[in-house]
N, CA and C atoms as an extended XYZ file, in Angstrom:
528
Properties=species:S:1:pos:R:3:atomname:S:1:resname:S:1:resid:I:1 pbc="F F F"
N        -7.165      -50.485       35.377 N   UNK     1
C        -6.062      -50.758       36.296 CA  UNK     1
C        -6.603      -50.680       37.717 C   UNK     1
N        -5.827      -51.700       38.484 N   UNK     2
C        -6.407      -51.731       40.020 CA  UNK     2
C        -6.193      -50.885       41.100 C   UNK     2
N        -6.919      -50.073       41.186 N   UNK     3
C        -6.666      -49.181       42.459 CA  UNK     3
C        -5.628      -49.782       43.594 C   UNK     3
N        -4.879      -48.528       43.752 N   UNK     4
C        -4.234      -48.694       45.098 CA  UNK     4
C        -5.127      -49.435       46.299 C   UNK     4
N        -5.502      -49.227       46.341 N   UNK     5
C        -6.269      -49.973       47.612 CA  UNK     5
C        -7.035      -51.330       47.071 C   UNK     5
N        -6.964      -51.432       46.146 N   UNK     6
C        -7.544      -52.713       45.342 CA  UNK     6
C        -6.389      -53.527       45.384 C   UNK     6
N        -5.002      -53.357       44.902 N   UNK     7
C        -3.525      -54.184       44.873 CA  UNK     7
C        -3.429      -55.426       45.853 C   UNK     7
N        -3.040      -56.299       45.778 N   UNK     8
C        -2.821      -57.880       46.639 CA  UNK     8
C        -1.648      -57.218       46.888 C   UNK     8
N        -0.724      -58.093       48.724 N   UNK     9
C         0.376      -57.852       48.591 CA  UNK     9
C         1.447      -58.192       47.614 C   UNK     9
N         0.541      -59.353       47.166 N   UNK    10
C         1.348      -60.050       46.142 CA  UNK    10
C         1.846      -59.161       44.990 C   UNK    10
N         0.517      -58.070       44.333 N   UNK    11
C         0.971      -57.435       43.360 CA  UNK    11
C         1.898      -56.123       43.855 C   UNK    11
N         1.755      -55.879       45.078 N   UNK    12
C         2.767      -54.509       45.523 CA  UNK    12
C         4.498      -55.447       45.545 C   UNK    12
N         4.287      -56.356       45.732 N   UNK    13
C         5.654      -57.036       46.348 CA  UNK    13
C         6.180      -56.734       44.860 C   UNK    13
N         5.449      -57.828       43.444 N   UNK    14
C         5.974      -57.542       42.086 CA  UNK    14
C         6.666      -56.120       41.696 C   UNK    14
N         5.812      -55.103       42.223 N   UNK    15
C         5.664      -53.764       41.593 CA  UNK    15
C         7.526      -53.494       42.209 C   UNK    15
N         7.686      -53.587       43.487 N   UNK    16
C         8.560      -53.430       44.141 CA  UNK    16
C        10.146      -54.002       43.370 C   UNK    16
N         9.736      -55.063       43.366 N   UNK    17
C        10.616      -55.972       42.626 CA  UNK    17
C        11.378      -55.172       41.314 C   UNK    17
N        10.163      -55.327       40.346 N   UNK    18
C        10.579      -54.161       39.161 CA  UNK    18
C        11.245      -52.858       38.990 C   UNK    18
N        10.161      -52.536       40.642 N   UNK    19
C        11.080      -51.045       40.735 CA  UNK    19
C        12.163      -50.838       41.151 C   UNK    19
N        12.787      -52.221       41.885 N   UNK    20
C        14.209      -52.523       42.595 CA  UNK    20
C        15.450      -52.971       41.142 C   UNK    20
N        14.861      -53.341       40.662 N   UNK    21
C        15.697      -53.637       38.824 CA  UNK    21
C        16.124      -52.211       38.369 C   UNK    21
N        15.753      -51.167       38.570 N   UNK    22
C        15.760      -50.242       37.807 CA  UNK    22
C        16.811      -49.091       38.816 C   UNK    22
N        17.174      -49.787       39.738 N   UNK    23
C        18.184      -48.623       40.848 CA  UNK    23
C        19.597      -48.979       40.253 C   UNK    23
N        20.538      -47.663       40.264 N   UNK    24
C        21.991      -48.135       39.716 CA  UNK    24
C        22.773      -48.061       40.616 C   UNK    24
N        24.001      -48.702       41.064 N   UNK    25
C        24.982      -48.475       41.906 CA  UNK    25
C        25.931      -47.689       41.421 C   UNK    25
N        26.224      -47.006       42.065 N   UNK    26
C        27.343      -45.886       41.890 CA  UNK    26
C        28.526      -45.894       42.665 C   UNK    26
N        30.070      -45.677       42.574 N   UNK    27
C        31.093      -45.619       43.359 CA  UNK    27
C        31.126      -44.218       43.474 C   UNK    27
N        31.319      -43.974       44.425 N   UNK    28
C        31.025      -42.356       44.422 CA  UNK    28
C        32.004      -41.907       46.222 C   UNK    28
N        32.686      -40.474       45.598 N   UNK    29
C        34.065      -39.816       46.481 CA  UNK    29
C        32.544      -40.248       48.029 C   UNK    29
N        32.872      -40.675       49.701 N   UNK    30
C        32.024      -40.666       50.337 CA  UNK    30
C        31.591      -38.970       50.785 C   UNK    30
N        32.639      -37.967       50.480 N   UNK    31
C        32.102      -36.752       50.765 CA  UNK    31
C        31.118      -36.325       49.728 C   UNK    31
N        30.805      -37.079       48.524 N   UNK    32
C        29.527      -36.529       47.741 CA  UNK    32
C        28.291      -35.714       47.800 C   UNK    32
N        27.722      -35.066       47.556 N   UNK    33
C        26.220      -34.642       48.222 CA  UNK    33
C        25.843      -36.482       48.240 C   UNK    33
N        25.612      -37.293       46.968 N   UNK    34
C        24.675      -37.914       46.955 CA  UNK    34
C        25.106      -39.359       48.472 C   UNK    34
N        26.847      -39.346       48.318 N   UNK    35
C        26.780      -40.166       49.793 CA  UNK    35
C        27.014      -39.444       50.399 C   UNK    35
N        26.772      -38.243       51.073 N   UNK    36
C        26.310      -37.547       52.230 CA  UNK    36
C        24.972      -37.568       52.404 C   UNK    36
N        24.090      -37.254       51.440 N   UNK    37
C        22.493      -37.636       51.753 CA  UNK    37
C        22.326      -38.733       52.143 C   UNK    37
N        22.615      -39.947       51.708 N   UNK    38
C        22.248      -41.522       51.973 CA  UNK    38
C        22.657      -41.799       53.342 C   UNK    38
N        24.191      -41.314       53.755 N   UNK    39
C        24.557      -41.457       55.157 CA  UNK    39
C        23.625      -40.959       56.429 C   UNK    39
N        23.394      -39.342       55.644 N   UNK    40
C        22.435      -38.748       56.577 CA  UNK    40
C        21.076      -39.122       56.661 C   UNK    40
N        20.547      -40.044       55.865 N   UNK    41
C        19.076      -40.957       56.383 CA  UNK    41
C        19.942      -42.101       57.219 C   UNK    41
N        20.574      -42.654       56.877 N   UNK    42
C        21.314      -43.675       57.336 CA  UNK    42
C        21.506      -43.553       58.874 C   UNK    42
N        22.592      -42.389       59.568 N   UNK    43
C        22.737      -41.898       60.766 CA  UNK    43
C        21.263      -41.505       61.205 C   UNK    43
N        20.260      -41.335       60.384 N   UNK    44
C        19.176      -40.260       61.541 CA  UNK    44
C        17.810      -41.820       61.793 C   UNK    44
N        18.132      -42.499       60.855 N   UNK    45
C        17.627      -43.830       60.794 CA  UNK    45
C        17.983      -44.484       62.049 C   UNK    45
N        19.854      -44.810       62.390 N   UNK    46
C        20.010      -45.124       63.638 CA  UNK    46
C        19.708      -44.502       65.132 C   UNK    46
N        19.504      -42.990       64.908 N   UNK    47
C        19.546      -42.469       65.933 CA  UNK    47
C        17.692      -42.732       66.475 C   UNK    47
N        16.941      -42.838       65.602 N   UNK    48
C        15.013      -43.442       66.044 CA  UNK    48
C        15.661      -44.680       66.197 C   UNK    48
N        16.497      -45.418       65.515 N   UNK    49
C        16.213      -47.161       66.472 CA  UNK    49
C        16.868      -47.431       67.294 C   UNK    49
N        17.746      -47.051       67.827 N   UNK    50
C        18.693      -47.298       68.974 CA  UNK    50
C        17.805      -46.485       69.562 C   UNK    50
N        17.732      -47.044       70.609 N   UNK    51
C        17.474      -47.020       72.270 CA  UNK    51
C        18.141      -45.621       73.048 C   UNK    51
N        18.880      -45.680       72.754 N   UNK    52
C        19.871      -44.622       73.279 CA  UNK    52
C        20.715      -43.727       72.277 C   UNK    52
N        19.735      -43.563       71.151 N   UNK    53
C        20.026      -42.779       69.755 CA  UNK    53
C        21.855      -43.291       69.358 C   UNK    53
N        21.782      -42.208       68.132 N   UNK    54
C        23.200      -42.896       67.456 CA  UNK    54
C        23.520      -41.207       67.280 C   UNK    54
N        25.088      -41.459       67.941 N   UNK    55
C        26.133      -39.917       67.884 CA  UNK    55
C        26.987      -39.979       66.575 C   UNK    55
N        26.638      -39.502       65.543 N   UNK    56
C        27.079      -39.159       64.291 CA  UNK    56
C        27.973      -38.725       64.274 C   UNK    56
N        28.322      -37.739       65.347 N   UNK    57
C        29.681      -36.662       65.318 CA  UNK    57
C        30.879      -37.162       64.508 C   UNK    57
N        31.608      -36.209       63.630 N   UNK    58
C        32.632      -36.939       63.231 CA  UNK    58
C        33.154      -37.905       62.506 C   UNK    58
N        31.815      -38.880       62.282 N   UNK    59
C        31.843      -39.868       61.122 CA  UNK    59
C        32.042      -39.788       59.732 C   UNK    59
N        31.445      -38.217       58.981 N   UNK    60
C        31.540      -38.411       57.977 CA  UNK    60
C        32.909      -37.671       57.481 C   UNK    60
N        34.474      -37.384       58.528 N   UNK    61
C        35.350      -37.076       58.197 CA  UNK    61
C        36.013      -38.572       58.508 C   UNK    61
N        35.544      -39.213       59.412 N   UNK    62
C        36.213      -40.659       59.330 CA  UNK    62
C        35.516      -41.990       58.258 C   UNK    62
N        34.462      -41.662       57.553 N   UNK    63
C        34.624      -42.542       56.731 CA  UNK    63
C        34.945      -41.772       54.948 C   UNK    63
N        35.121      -40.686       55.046 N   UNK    64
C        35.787      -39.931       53.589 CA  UNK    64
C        37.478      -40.484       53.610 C   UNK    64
N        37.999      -40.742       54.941 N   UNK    65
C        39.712      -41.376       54.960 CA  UNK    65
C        39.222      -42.611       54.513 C   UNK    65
N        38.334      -43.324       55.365 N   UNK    66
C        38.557      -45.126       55.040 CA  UNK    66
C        37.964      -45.589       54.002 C   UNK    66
N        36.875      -44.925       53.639 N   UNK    67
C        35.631      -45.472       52.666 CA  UNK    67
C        35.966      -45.038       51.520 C   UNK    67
N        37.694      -44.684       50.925 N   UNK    68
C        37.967      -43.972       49.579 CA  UNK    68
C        38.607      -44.595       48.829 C   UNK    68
N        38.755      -44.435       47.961 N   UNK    69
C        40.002      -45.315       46.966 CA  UNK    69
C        41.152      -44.537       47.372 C   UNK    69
N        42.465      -45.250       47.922 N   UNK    70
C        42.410      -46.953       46.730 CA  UNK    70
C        42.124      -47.837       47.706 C   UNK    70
N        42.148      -47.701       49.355 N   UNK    71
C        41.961      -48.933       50.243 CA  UNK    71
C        40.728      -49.184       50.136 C   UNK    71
N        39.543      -48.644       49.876 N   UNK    72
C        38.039      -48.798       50.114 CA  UNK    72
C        36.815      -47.985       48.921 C   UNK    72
N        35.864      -48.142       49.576 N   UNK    73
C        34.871      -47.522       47.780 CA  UNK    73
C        33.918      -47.610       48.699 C   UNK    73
N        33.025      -46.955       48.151 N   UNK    74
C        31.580      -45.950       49.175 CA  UNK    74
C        30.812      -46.076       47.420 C   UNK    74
N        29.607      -46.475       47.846 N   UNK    75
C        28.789      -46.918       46.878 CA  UNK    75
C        27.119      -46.190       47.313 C   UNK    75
N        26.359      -45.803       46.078 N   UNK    76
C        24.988      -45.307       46.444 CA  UNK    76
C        24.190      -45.944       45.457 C   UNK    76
N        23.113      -46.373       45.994 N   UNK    77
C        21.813      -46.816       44.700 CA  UNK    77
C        20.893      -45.451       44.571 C   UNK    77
N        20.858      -45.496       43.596 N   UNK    78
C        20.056      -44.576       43.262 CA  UNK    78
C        19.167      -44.850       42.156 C   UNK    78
N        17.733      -44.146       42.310 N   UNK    79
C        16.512      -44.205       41.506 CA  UNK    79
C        16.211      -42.836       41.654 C   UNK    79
N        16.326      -42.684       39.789 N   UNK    80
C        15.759      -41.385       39.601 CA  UNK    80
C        16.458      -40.195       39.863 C   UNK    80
N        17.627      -40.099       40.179 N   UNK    81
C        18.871      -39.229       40.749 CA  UNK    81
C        18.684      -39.201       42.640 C   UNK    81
N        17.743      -40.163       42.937 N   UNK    82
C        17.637      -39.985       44.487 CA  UNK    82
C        18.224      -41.099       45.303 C   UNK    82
N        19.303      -41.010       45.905 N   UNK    83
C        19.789      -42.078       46.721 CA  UNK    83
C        18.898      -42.829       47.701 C   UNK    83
N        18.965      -44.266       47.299 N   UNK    84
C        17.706      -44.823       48.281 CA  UNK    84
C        18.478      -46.097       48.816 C   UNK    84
N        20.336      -46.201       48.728 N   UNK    85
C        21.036      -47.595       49.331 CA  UNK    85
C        22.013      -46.822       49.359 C   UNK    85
N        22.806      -47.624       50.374 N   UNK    86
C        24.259      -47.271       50.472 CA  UNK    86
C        25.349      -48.145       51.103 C   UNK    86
N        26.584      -47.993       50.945 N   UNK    87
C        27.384      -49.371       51.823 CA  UNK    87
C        28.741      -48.701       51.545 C   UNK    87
N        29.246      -48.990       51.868 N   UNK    88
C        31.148      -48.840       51.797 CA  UNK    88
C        31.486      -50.129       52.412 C   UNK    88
N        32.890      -50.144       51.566 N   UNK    89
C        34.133      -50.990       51.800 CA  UNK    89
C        35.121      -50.585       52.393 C   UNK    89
N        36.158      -51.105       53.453 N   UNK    90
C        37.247      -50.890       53.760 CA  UNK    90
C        38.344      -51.417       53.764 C   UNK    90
N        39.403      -51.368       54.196 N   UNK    91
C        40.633      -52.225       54.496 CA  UNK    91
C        40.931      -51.946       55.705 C   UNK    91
N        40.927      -53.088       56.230 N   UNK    92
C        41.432      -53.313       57.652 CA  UNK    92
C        42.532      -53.816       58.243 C   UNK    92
N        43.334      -53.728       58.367 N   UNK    93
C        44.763      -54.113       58.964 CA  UNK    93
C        45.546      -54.897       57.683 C   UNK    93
N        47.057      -55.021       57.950 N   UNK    94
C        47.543      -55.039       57.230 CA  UNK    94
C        48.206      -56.564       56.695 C   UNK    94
N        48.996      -57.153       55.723 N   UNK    95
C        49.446      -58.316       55.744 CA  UNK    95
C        48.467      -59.381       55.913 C   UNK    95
N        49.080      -60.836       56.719 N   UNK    96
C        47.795      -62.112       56.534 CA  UNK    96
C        46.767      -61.879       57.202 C   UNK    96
N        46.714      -59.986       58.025 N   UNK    97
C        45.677      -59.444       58.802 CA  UNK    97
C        45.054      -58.773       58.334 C   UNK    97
N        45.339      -58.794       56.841 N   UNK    98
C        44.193      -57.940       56.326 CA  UNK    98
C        42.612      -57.908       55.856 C   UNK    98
N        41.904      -58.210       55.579 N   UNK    99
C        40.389      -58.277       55.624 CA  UNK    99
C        39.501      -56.654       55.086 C   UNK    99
N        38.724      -56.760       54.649 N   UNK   100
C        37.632      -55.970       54.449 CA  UNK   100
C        36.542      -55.913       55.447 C   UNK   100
N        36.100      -54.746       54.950 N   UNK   101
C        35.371      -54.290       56.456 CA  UNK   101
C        33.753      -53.445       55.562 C   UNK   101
N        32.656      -54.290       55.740 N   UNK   102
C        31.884      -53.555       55.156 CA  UNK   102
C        30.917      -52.706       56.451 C   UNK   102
N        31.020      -51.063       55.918 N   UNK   103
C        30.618      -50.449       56.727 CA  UNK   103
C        28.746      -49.135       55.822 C   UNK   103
N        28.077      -48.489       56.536 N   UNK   104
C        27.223      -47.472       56.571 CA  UNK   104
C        26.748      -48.376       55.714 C   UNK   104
N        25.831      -49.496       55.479 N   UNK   105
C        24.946      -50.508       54.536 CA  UNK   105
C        23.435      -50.215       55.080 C   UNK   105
N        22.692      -49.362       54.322 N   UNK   106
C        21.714      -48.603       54.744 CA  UNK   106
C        20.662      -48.747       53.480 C   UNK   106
N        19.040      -49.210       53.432 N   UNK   107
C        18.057      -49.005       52.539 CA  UNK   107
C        17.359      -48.588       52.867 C   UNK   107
N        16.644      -47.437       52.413 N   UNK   108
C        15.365      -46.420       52.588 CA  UNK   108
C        14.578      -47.802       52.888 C   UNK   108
N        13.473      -47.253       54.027 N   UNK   109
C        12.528      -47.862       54.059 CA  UNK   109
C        11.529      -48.812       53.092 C   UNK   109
N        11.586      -47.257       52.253 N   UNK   110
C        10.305      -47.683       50.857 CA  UNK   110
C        10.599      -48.907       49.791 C   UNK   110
N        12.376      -49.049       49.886 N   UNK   111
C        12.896      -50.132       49.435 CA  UNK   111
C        13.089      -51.070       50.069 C   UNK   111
N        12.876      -51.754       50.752 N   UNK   112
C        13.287      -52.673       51.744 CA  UNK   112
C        12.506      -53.522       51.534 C   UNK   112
N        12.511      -55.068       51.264 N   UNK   113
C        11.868      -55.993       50.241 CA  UNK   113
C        11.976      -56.241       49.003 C   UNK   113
N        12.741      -55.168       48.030 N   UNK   114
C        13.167      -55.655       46.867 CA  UNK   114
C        14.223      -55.787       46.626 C   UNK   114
N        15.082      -56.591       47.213 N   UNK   115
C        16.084      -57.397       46.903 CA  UNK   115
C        17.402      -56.117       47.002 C   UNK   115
N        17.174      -55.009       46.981 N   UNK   116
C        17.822      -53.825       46.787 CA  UNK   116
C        19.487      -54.449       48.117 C   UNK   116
N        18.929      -54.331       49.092 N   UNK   117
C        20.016      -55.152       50.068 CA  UNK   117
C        20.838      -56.108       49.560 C   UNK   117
N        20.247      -56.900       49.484 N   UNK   118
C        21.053      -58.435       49.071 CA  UNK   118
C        21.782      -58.016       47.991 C   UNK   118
N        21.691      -57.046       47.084 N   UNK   119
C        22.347      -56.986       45.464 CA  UNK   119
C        23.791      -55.456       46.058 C   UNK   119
N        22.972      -54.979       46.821 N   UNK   120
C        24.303      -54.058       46.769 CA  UNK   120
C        25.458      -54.674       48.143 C   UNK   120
N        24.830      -55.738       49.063 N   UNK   121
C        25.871      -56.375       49.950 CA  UNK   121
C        26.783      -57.289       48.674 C   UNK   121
N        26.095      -57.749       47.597 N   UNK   122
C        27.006      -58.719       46.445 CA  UNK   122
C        27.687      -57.905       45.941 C   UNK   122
N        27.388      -56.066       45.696 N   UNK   123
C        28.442      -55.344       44.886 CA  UNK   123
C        29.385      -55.250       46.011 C   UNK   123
N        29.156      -54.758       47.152 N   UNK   124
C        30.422      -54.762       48.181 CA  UNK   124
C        31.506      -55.963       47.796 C   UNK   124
N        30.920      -56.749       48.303 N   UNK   125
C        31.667      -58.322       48.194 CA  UNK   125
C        33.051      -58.098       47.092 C   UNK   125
N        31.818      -57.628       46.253 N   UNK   126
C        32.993      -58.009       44.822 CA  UNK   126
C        33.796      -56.568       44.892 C   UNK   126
N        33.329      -55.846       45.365 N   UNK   127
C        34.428      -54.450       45.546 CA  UNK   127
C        35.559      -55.321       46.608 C   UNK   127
N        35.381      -55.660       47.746 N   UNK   128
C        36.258      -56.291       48.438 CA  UNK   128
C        37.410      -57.112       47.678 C   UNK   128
N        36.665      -57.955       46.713 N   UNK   129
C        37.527      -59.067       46.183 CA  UNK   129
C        38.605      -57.972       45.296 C   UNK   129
N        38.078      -57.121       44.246 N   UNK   130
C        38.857      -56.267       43.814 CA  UNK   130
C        39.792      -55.269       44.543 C   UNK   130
N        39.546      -55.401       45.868 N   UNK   131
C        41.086      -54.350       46.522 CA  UNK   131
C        41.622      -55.797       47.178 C   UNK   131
N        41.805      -56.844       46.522 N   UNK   132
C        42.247      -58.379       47.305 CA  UNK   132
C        42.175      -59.106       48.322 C   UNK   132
N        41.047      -58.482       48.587 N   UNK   133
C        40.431      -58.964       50.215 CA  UNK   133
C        40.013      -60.496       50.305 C   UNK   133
N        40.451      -61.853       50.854 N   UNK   134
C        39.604      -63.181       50.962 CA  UNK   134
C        38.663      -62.890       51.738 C   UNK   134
N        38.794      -62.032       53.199 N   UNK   135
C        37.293      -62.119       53.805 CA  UNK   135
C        37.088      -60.908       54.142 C   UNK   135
N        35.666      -60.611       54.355 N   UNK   136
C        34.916      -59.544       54.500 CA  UNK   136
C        34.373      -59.700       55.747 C   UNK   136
N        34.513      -59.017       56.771 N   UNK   137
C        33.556      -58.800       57.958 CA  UNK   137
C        32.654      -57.210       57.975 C   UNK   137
N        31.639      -57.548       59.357 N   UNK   138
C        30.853      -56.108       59.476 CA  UNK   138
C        30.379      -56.582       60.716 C   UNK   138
N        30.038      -55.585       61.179 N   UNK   139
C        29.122      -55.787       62.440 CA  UNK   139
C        28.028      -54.614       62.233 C   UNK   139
N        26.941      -55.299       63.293 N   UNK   140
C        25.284      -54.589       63.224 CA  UNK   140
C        25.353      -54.663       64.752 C   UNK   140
N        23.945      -54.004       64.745 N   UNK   141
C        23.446      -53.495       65.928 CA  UNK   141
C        22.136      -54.659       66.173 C   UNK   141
N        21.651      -55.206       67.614 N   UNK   142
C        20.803      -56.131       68.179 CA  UNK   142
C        19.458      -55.443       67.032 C   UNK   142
N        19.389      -54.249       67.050 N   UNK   143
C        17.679      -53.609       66.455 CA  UNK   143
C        17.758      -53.558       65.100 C   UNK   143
N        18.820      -54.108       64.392 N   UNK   144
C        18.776      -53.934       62.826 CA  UNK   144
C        18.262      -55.453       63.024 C   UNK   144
N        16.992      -55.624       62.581 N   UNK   145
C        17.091      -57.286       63.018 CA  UNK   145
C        16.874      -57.468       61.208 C   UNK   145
N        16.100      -56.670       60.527 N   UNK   146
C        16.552      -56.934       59.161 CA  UNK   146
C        18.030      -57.053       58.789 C   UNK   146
N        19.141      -56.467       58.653 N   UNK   147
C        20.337      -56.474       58.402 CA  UNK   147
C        20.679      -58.028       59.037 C   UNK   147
N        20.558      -58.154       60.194 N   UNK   148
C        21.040      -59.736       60.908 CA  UNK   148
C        20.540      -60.583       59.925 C   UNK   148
N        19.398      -60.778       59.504 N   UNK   149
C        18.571      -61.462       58.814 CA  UNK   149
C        19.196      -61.602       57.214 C   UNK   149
N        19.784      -60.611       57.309 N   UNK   150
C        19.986      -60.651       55.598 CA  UNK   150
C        21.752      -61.023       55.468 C   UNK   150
N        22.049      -60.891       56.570 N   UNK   151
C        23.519      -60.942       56.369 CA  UNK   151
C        23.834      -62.485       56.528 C   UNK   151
N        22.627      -63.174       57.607 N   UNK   152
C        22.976      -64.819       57.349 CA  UNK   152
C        22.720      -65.705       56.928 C   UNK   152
N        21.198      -65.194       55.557 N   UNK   153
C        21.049      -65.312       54.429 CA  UNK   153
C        22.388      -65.297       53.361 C   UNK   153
N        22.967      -64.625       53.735 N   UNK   154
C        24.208      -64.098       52.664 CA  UNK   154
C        25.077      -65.266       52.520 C   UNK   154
N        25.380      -66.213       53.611 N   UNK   155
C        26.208      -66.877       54.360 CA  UNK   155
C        27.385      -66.162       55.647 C   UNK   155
N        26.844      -65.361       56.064 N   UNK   156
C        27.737      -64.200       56.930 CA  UNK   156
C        27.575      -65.472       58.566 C   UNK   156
N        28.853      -65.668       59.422 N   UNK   157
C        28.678      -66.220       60.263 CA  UNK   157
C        29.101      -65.388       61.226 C   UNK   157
N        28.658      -65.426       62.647 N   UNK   158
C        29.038      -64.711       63.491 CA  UNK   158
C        30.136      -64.896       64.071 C   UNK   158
N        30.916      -64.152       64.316 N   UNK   159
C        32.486      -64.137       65.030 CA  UNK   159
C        32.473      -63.498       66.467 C   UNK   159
N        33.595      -63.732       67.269 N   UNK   160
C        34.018      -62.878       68.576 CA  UNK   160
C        34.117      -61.775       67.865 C   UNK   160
N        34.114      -60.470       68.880 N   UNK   161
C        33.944      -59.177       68.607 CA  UNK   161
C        35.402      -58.778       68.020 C   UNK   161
N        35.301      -57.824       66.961 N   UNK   162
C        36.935      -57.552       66.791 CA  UNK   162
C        37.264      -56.278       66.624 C   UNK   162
N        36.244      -55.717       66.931 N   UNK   163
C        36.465      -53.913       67.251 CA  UNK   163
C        35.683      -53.117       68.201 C   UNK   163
N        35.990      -51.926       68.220 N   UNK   164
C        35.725      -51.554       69.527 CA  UNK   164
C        34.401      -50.599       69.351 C   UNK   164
N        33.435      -50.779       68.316 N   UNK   165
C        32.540      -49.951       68.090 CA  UNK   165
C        31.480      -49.875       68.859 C   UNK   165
N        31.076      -48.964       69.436 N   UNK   166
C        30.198      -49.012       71.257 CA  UNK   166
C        28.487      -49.187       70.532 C   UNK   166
N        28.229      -49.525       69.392 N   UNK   167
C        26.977      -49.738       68.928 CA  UNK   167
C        26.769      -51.156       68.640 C   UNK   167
N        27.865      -52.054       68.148 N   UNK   168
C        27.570      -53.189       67.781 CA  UNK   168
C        27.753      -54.250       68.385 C   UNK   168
N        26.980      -55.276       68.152 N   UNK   169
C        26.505      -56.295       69.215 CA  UNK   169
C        26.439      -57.722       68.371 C   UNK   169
N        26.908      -57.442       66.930 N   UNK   170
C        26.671      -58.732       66.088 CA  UNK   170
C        28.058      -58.451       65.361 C   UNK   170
N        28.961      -59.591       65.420 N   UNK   171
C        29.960      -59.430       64.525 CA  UNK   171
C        29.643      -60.616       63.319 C   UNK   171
N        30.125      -60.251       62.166 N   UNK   172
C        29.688      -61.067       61.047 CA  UNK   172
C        31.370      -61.594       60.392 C   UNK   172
N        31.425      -62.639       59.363 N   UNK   173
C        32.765      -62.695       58.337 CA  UNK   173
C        31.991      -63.881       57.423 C   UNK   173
N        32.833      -63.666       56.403 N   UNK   174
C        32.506      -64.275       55.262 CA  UNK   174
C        34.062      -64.738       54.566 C   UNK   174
N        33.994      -65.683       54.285 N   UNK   175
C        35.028      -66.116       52.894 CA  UNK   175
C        34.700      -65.741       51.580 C   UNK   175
N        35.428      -64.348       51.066 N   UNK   176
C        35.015      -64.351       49.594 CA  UNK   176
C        35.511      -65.322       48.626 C   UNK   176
């Protein structure tokens, strides 16, 4: 067998791949240990790439209200009992104003390239469609330039801003 340092990217990319098949999604309460761990790489992730770090305060009592059943669902991938993805769903306003709101969509580093993103933004989706949502929006930040990248891959188009979140700079929507 080929030494680590012997491997093509080609064969690390495969290895990756395989090892991205084998992560499970979970719906899980967002006060969990396991989505409290994922959030907390998630938040400490934003606070090194923003420029002007990311203030956590308070978030994880405001997304245990929104990110819960029955309006919303908070989801973790996990490999091996270790959370390495994460995303929640919401509901956002009410009547022909209502919409889904995908929020905390976060992949460990070490995963990032195996498809791990793209498959748990498709479980959102379909969590959305199941609390009767037609469209799904989210917004990112200018320095997630992976997330931008993957969200208009998705078919995600950019919209005028429609909330007041002092981090984001990309608004996204989709027709489910």
């Amino acid at each position: 067998m080929p030494s680590s340092t012997s491997r093509t990217p080609a064969s690390a990319e495969a290895d990756l791949l395989v090892r991205g098949s084998t992560v499970t999604l979970e719906t899980v309460d967002p006060l969990s240990p396991s989505a409290q761990q994922a959030v907390g790489a998630y938040f400490a992730e934003l606070d090194r790439r923003f420029p002007d770090g990311f203030d956590a305060v308070g978030q994880g009592a405001k997304d245990a209200q929104l990110l819960a059943a029955p309006h919303g669902a908070f989801v973790v991938a996990v490999s091996d009992g270790v959370p390495v993805a994460c995303g929640g769903v919401q509901t956002i306003g009410e009547g022909s104003e209502r919409y889904a709101e995908v929020k905390r969509m976060w992949v460990h580093d070490d995963w990032r390239g195996a498809g791990l993103g793209s498959r748990l933004l498709r479980h959102l989706e379909s969590l959305a469609r199941d609390l009767g949502h037609a469209v799904v929006r989210l917004d990112t930040n200018d320095h997630l330039t992976e997330a931008i990248a993957m969200y208009r891959r998705a078919g995600y188009a950019e919209v005028a801003r429609y909330n007041d979140n002092p981090y984001a700079r990309h608004f996204f929507e989709k027709a489910l």
